[in-house]
N, C-alpha and C positions, 0 to 999 in steps of 0.2 A: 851873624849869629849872636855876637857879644850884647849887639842894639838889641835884638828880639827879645834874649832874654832880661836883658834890662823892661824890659816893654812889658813883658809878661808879669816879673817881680811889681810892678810898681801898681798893677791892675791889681792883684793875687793880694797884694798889703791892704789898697785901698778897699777890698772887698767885693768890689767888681768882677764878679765869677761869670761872666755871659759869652755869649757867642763871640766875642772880640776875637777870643783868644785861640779859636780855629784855624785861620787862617796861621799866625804864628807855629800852631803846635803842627799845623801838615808841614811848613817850610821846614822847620828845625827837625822833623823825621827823616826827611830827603836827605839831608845835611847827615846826620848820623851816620851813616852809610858811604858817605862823598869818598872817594879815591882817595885824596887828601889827608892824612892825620892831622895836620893843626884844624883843617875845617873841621871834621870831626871832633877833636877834643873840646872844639868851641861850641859846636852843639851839643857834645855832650852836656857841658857845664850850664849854656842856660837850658837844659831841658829840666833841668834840675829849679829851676824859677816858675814851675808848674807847682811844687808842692810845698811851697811857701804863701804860707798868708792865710785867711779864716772862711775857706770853702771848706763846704763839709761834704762835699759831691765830688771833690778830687780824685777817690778812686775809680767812680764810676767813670768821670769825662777822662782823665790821662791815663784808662790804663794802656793804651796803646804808648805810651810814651815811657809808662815803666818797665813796660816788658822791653820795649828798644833798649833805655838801659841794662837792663838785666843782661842782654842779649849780649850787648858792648862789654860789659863788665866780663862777661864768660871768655867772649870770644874775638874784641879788637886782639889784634899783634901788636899794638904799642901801649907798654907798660902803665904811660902816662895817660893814657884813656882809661884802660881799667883800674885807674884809682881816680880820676875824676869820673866817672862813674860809681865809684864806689860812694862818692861820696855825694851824687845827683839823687842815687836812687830813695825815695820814704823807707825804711825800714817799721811798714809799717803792717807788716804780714808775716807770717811764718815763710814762707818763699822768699820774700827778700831778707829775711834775715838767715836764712840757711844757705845763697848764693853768696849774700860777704863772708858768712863763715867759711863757706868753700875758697874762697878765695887766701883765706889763711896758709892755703899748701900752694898757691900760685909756686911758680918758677922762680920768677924777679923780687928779690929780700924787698923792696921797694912797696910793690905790691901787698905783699902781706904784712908790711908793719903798718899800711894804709888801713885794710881791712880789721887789724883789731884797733886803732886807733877811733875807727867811727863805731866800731859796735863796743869800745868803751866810751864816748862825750854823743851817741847819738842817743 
């Protein structure tokens, strides 16, 4: 997961917005999902190398990947996924910035000093 998303970042910088990046974005949704927490936590984070770099077509081609996050961020059981999620997802809509706000009442002190942390430097 950690390679993919390096793979992903370094396409998304150079500006290279094309079909490469399919394959990567199906494997890392699988991943999301894995039984696994660390696996998971590591695709959370590079799924988050989708929305970096100078495409301007980002929301249309990843929103399957931001809603995974979203999803993660609501709903993994480990704390440490819904704050690397928190901080995968663009806050780049009124939806995603009302899901980290929500996350401000999380359970885990953890979690919510995550969540105002990136909707104060994001």
């Amino acid at each position: 997961c950690k390679l993919l998303g390096l793979c992903v970042e370094k396409l998304r910088i150079s500006g290279e917005c094309t079909d490469q990046l399919e394959p990567a974005k199906e494997a890392l949704l699988l991943r999301v999902t894995d039984k696994s927490q660390a696996v998971r936590n590591s695709a959370i984070k590079a799924c988050g190398s989708f929305f970096v770099g100078s495409c301007d077509t980002e929301e249309q081609e990843y929103g399957d990947v931001k809603i995974a996050l979203l999803w993660s961020m609501e709903h993994d059981p480990s704390l440490a996924n819904r704050s690397a999620a928190i901080w995968s997802v663009p806050l780049s809509d009124e939806q995603s910035i009302d899901k980290v706000i929500a996350r401000v009442r999380d359970v885990k002190s953890k979690v919510r000093v995550e969540a105002l942390e990136a909707i104060r430097t994001k």
